[in-house]
N, C-alpha and C positions, 0 to 999 in steps of 0.2 A: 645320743645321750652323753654326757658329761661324764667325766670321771666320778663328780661328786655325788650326781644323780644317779650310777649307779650303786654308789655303795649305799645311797638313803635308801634307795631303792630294795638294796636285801636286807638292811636294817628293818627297813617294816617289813618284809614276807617274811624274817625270820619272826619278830612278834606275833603277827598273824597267826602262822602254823602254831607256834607254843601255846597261845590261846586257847588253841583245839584242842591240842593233845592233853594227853592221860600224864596227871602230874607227876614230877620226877621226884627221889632221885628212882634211875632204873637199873636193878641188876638185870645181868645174864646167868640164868641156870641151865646148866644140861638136863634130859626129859627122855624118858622112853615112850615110845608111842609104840604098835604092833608090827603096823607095817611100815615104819621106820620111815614116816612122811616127815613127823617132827623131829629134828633129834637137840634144838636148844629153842629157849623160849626167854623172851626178855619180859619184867615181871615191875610192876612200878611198888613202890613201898609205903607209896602214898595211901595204898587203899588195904584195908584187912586181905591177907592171905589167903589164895584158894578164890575168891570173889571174881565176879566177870569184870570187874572194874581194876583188878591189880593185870592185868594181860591184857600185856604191851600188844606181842607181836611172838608169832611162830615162826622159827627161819630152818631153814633148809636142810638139803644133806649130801651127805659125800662119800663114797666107799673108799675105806682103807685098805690098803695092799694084806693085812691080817685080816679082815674082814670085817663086819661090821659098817656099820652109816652114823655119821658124824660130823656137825660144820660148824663148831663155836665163833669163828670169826666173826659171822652175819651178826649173828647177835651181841658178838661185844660191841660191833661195832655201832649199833642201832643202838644200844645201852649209854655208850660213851655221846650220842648225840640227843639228849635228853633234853627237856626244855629247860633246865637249868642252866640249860650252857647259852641259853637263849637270847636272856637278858646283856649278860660283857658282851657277848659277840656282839649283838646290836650297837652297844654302845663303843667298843673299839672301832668299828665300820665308820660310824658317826663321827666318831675324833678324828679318822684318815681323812674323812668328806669336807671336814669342817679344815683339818690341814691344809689339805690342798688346795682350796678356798681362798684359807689368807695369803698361801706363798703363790697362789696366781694373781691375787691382786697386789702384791708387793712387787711382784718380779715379770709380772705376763706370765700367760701361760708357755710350759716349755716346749723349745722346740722338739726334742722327742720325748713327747707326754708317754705316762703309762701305759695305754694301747699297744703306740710303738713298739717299747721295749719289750713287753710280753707277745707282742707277734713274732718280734725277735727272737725269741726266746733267750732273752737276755735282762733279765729283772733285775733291779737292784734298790732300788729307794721302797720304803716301808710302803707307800699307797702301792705301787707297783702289787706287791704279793697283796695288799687288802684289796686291790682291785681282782687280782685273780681268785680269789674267795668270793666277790662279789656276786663277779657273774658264775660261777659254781651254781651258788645258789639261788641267783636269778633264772638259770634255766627253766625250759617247762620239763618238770620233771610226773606230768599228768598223763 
């Protein structure tokens, strides 16, 4: 697959997935539960409070050295990737696919294309890192 093909490529599964999902935007709150199964929960504000439609997602837990269970990170982090973010992200992907595009039919393609460099680990040009977000999110993550 092409460089360009793969960034079209998480352009649409990123639209896809946000299709689906529960509208944003999403906070993260922290949550007591009893047996300390849930300890944060991300909550969309798209829908009336308290409703099965505002709940995202229940994330995990963690024991503190004072005790206690606790894991805020999960759920900021699953907050901060809301499908808001869904739409520029596509559309930044897009403009790297589309870049790299016209400077391979200006120039050829280079001899160490982005693949290279990030096998290398050794990135430097803007597709290079939109390419490594690419396949992030092209992964099967099922």
């Amino acid at each position: 697959m092409s460089t360009s093909d793969e960034l079209k490529a998480a352009a649409a599964k990123i639209r896809v997935a946000a299709r689906g999902a529960t509208a944003g935007p999403w906070k993260a709150t922290p949550v007591w539960s009893p047996d300390a199964a849930v300890t944060s929960a991300v909550y969309s504000h798209a829908h009336p409070t308290g409703t099965p439609e505002s709940e995202v997602v229940a994330s995990g837990q963690k024991r503190y050295p004072k005790g206690g269970l606790r894991n805020p990170c999960n759920a900021l982090w699953i907050a901060m990737a809301n499908p808001d973010l869904a739409e520029p992200l596509a559309a930044l992907l897009e403009h790297f696919a589309s870049r790299y595009e016209r400077m391979s039919e200006m120039f050829g393609a280079p001899a160490g294309g982005p693949s290279e460099r990030l096998a290398a680990g050794k990135p430097e040009l803007h597709a290079d890192f939109a390419l490594a977000v690419a396949r992030a999110i092209n992964k099967d993550l099922s």
